[in-house]
C-alpha positions in Angstrom: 0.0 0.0 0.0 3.3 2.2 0.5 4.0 2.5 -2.9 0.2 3.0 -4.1 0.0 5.7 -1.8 3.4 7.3 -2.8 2.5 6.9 -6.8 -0.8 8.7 -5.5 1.1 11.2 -4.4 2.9 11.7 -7.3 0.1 11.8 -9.3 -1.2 14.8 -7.7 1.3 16.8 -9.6 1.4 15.0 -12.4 -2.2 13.7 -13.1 -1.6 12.2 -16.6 2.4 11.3 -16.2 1.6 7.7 -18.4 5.0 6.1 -16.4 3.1 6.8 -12.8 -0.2 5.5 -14.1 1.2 2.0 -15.4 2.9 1.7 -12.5 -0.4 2.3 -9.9 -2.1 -0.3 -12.2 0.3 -3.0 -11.6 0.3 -2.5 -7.8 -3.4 -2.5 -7.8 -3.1 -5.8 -9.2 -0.7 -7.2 -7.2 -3.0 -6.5 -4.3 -6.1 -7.7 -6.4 -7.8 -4.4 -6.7 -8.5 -5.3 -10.4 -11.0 -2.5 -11.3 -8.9 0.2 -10.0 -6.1 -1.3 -12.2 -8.6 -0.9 -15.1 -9.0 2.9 -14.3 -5.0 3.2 -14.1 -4.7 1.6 -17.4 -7.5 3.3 -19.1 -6.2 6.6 -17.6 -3.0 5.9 -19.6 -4.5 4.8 -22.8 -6.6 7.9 -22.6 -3.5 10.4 -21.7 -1.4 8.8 -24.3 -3.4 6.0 -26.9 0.5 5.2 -28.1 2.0 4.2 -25.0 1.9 0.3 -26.2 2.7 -1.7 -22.7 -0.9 -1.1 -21.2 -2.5 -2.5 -23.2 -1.3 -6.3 -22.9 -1.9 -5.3 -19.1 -5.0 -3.6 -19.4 -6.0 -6.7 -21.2 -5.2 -9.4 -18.6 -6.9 -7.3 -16.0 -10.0 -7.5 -18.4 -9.4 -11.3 -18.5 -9.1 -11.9 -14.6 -12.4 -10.3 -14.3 -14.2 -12.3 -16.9 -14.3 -9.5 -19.7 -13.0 -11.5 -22.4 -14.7 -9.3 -25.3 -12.8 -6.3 -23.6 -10.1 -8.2 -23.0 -10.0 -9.2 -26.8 -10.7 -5.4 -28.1 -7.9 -4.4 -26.4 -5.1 -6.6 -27.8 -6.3 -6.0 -31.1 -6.2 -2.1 -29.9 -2.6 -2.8 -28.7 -1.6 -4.7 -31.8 -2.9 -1.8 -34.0 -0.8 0.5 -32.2 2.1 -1.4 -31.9 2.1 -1.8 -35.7 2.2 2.0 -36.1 5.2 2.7 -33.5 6.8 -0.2 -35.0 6.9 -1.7 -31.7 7.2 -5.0 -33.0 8.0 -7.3 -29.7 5.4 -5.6 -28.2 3.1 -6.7 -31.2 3.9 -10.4 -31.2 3.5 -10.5 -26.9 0.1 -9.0 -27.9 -0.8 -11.0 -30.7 0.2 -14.0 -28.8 -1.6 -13.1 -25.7 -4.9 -13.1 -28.1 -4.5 -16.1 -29.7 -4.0 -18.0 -26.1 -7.3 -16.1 -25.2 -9.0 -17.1 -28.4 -8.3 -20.7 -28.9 
């Protein structure tokens, strides 16, 4: 909870910093606090649609929860994007995170 409280913190002068975001998202779901992971995540995708990590995370929080069809929309999102920044590890992780999920 330290370090949730101390990106909080941080936040509060940097509301939309993308790095501080992803970062509260996973320690909300390291303490199993998975919709206020999704917020984090979706905070970053919104601040910043290219920032191509958050998506394969934002996914698997979608998944835990039982949201495959978000869960799905967003690695295709993520692959999309990752395409465009050339980000092309990032693109297979997410492509093969989908095809697990959809076979």
């Amino acid at each position: 909870m330290d370090r949730i409280n101390k990106l909080n913190d941080m936040l509060l002068d940097s509301p939309n910093d993308c790095f501080l975001l992803h970062a509260l998202g996973l320690e909300y779901i390291k303490i199993g606090e998975i919709e206020k992971a999704l917020l984090a995540f979706q905070h970053v995708i919104a601040s910043d649609k290219n920032y191509v990590g958050t998506y394969y995370h934002l996914a698997k929080a979608f998944e835990k929860i039982n949201r495959i069809k978000d869960a799905v929309k967003t690695y295709e999102q993520g692959i999309i994007i990752a395409s465009l920044v050339n980000d092309k590890h990032a693109r297979n992780e997410l492509q093969m995170a989908l095809d697990d999920l959809t076979d």
